[in-house]
Each structure stands twice: as C-alpha cells, then as structure tokens.
N, C-alpha and C positions, 0 to 999 in steps of 0.2 A: 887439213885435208889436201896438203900438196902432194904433188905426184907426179907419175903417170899420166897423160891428157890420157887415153882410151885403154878399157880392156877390151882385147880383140880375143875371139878365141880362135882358134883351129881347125873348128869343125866349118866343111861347106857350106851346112845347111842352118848354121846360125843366123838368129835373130837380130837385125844390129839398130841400138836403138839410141840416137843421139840425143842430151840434156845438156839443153837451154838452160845457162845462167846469165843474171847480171847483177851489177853489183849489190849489195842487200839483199839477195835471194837468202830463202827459209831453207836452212838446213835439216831442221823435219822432212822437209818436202822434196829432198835430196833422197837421204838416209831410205824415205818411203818407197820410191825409185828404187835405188842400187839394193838395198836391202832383200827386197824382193826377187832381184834381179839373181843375183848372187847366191840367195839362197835355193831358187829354182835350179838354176848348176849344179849346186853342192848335192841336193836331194835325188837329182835325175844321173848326176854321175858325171853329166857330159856338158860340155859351155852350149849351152838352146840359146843363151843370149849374151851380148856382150855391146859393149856401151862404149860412147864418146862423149865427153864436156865439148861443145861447143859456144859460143858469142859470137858477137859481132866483130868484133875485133880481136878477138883469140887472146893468149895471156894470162894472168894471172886476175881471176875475178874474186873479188872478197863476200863472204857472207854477213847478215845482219849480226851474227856471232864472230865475228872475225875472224870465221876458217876460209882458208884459200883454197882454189881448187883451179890447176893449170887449163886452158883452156885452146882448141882452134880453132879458129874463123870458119862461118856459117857456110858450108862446101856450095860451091856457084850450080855442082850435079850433084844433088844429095844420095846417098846409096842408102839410106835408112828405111828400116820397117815401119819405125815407129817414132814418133820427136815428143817429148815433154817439155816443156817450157815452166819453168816456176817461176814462182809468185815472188815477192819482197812485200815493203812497205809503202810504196808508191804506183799508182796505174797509169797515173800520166810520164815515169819517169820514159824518155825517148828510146831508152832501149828494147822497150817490151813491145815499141813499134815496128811492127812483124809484119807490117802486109806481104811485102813480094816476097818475104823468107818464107813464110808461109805458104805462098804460089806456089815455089819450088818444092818444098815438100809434097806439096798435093798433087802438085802433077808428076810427077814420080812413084802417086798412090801411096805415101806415106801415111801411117794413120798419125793423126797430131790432135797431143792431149795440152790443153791449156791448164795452169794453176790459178786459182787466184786470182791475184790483180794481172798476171797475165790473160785469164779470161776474162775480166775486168774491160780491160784495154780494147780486147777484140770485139765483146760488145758494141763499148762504145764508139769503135769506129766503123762497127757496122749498122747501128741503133738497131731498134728492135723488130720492126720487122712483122713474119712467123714462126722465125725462129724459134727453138728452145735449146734456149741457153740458163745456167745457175754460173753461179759466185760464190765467193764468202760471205757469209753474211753481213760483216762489216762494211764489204762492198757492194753491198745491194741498195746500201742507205746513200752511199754516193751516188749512184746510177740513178737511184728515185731522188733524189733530191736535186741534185746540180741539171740532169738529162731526161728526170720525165718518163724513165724508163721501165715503167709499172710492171711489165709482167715478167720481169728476169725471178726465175724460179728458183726456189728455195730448198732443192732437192743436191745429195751429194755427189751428182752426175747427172750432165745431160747430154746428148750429142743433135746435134743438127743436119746427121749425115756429111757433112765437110768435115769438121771436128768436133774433138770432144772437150767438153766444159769442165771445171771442176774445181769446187769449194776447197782442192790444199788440204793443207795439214794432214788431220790424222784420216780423212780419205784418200789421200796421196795412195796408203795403204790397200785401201777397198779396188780403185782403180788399174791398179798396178796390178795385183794378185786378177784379177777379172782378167786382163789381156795377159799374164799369164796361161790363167787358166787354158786359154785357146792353144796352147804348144804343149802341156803336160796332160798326164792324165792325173785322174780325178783323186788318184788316192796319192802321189807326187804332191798336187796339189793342197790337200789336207794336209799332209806333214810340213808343206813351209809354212801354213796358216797355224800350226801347232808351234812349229819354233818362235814364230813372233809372239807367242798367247797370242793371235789373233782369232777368236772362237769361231768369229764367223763372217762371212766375206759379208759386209752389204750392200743391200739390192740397190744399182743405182738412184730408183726412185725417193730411198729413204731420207726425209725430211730431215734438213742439218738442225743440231740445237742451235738456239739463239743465245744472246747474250743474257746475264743474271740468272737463267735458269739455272734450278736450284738441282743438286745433283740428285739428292734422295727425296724421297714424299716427306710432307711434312709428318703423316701418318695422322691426320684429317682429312677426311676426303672431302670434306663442304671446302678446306681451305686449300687444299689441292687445285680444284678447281676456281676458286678466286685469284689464285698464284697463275694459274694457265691464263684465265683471261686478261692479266693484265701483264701478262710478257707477249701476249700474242696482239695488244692496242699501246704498245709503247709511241707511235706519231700521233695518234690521237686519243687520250688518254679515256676510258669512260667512269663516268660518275660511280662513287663508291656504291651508291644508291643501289645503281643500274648492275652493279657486279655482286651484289648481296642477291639481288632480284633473281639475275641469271643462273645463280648458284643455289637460289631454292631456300637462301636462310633471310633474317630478320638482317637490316642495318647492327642494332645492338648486340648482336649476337653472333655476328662478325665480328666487330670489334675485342670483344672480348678471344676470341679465339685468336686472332692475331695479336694480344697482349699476353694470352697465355704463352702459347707459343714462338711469335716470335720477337718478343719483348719490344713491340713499338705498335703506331697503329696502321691500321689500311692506308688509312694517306703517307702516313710517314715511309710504309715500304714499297710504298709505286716512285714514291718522289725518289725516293733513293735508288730503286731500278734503273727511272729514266736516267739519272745521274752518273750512275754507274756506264749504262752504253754512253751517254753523251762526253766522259770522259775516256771511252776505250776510243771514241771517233775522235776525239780531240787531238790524243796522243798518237794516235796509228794512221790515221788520214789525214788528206789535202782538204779535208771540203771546210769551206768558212765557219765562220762561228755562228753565223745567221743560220746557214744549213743545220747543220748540226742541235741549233733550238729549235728550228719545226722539226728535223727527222725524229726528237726526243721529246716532241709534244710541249715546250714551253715556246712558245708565238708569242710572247714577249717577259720582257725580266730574267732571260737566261741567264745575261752575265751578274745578275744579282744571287738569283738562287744558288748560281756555280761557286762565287767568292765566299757567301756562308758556307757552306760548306767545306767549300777546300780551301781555304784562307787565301784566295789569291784569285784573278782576273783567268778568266780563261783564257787573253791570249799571254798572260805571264807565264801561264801555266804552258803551253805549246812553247814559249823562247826559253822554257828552267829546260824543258825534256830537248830543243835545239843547241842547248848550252848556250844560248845567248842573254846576255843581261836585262834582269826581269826591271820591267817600268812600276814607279806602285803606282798603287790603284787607284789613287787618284789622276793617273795619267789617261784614263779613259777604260772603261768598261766593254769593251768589243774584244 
C-alpha cells in the first residue's frame, strides 16, 4: 500500500480526515477507513472527503502484514475534520502515545476516533475515571488485569465527548460509515453500506462478541444458554453445577447434551474456552503470564494446564510466535 502520502480532493468544502499509523497497525482497520471514504466519493460523484497517512515521524510505516503506507509528520496546526488513529498489536508501544498530538487536534475541534489498542493507550493514561470509553476485547483483559480498570465498556463505540473509542477491526466499518453518514444523504448512504455487504450499520451501543464464541447456535437452547454463561464467566469460571442450575436442566443431563453434541464434556469445553482466550492473550498481548491465568480463571497451575495442552510452556510458546529460541520445559514453567 505504498504511494501517494494523501488524497486531496478539489472540492472547497471537502472533508479532510487524517490516519494515524504506526508500525504494526491493522490493515483491516485501514481498509475500514479509506474504504468507506472512497466509496462515499464514488456514490455521491463528488470527493466529500479526502485523506492524509500521517506519524509521528512521517515515512514509510509498515503494517502487521507488511503493507507499506507512505506517511507525514503529525502537522504542529492540524487542518483536519476528523483523525483516526489505529490500533496494531501492542498499547504500550510509544507511538500510540498521543497526548499533545491529541491536544492539537482537539483544539482545532477535530473529531478524533481512537482504534484499539490506540484507545487502549488513551485509557490507560487517562485511567477511568467517568468516563465512557470501550476497546477490543482482547484489550479489556489488559486494562482489568495489569490497571484495575473495571468499567472499560464492552460496546463497539463509545465517545466521552472529547473522543471517540472504538473496539477496531470490523467496527472500523460501523464507525466510519456513521461519521459518514453526517455528510451524505441517507439513501448515498445505503448504497456504500450495499457495496461493502455491509447490511447494516451498527448502533454504537452494540455489545462486541468475545472470544470462543461460537458462530451459530448449537440449535439446543438449554445448551445455548450453558455455552452463553460460560463465555460470559470466563475470569471467574462457575461451577458446572451452578450453570445446569441457571439453565433450568439436571447436571446429567447436561452432560450428556454436550457429548451429544459437542463431543466432549461441560468441563472439558470451558477448559478449552478459557484456553483458547488465554492463548489469543498470550500470542497478541503484553500482559504476563500470571495476568493472563487470573484473567482466564486458572489462579493457579496455568502454566501446567497450558503445556498439556499445547505441548509446550507458555512462555516458549510467546518466544516460538517472537521467533526467539524456545527453552524446554524443564527450564521453568512461567
């Protein structure tokens, strides 16, 4: 994606909306951006908006995918409408330390949309507060864990009147088409939401899925709801007992619908739940490996339960995916 640093358009009364990269940034979270951007032009005839790659230090910045995208330093007098900042794989990486860049936009009256672990970031250096602010989910489990920070919302947008928050990825789309919206009209509008398939914008409030959830119903509803309760206590796991109870059926008779179905038992697919995020946190985040076993409800025997299963120590497992040389596992469990 090298190029061109900005498409400018022509028109006076264009919309000019600069994106925040740094290196690692999600090229979904690009794509969701420019896509939208571009396609609102195309539909209305006329450039309504028109865009600048900026950084910190301008250049050439690389994506988690190793696309390139040419970039200029973060202007001292921003002229922007609007600044997106996206996300990568790290919150604490130094770049996505935005405070006075962020000043500058906002006293300029820029609107500014955080992704990700750049809303991540902004969070956590502003802690919580009254704010409302959300993340990505994956980033919520750092923020409660490492910072304490209980009430970061789990909604695909939030704004706090200064800026706006936002869980990334494929809300990138939801966000983008929304501020959109405000410069098109409604049936403009619909036609880019039809070229994406994007059927329907959603409402910011809508609750992001979490991790392990399963795409379709089992097409049980007693196990529907067993499956709901225990992606929704993944830090503090509740007794099988207690999730037969809540769901209105027998212990035995649970079990057996989860061997029907999903060929193992209640215990064996929580454990595996929890395992599953504890391994998406392992791979995709900073937080230790202690964090990481309370945020995924094992308070102790993590690195035992992690190595049965995935033949290897979880932090061998963090230095195979850093490409650094794995220690075995009798070099230590942590």
């Amino acid at each position: 994606m090298s190029g061109a640093v900005s498409h400018r358009a022509s028109a006076p009364d264009s919309r000019m909306v600069h994106i925040a990269v740094a290196d690692g940034f999600v090229l979904t979270e690009m794509a969701g951006v420019v896509d939208v951007l571009r396609l609102a032009n195309r539909v209305s005839g006329r450039d309504i908006f028109c865009w600048q790659y900026v950084s910190h230090d301008g250049g050439l910045v690389t994506s988690s995918s190793d696309a390139v995208v040419r970039t200029d330093p973060f202007p001292a007098a921003p002229d922007a409408d609007y600044l997106f900042v996206l996300g990568n794989a790290d919150a604490e990486l130094p770049a996505l330390a935005l405070g006075g860049v962020l000043g500058r936009y906002s006293a300029r009256q820029s609107r500014v949309i955080l992704l990700a672990e750049a809303a991540t970031r902004y969070i956590a250096d502003r802690g919580e507060g009254e704010a409302n602010y959300t993340t990505h989910w994956e980033n919520r489990a750092v923020l409660l864990e490492r910072l304490g920070l209980f009430e970061t919302g789990a909604a695909l947008v939030a704004d706090d009147g200064v800026v706006m928050t936002c869980a990334g990825m494929g809300a990138t789309v939801d966000v983008t088409l929304s501020i959109a919206a405000l410069h098109l009209s409604s049936a403009a509008m619909m036609t880019v939401a039809d070229i994406l398939l994007h059927e329907r914008i959603r409402h910011f409030n809508t609750l992001q899925p979490f991790a392990g959830r399963v795409a379709l119903a089992t097409g049980d509803s007693d196990l529907d709801v067993c499956v709901s309760l225990m992606q929704a206590n993944i830090e503090e796991p509740l007794p099988i007992a207690k999730i037969a109870a809540q769901a209105k059926v027998s212990k035995r008779s649970l079990e057996r619908k989860f061997h029907r179905t999903m060929h193992t038992t209640p215990n064996g697919y929580y454990r595996e739940l929890r395992l599953s995020q504890a391994n998406n946190l392992l791979l995709n985040t900073n937080m230790t490996i202690q964090e990481i076993g309370l945020a995924t409800g094992f308070t102790s025997g993590f690195a035992r339960v992690y190595r049965s299963v995935f033949g290897m120590t979880p932090n061998a497992a963090r230095q195979k995916r850093a490409g650094q040389p794995t220690r075995s596992a009798k070099d230590g469990a942590n």
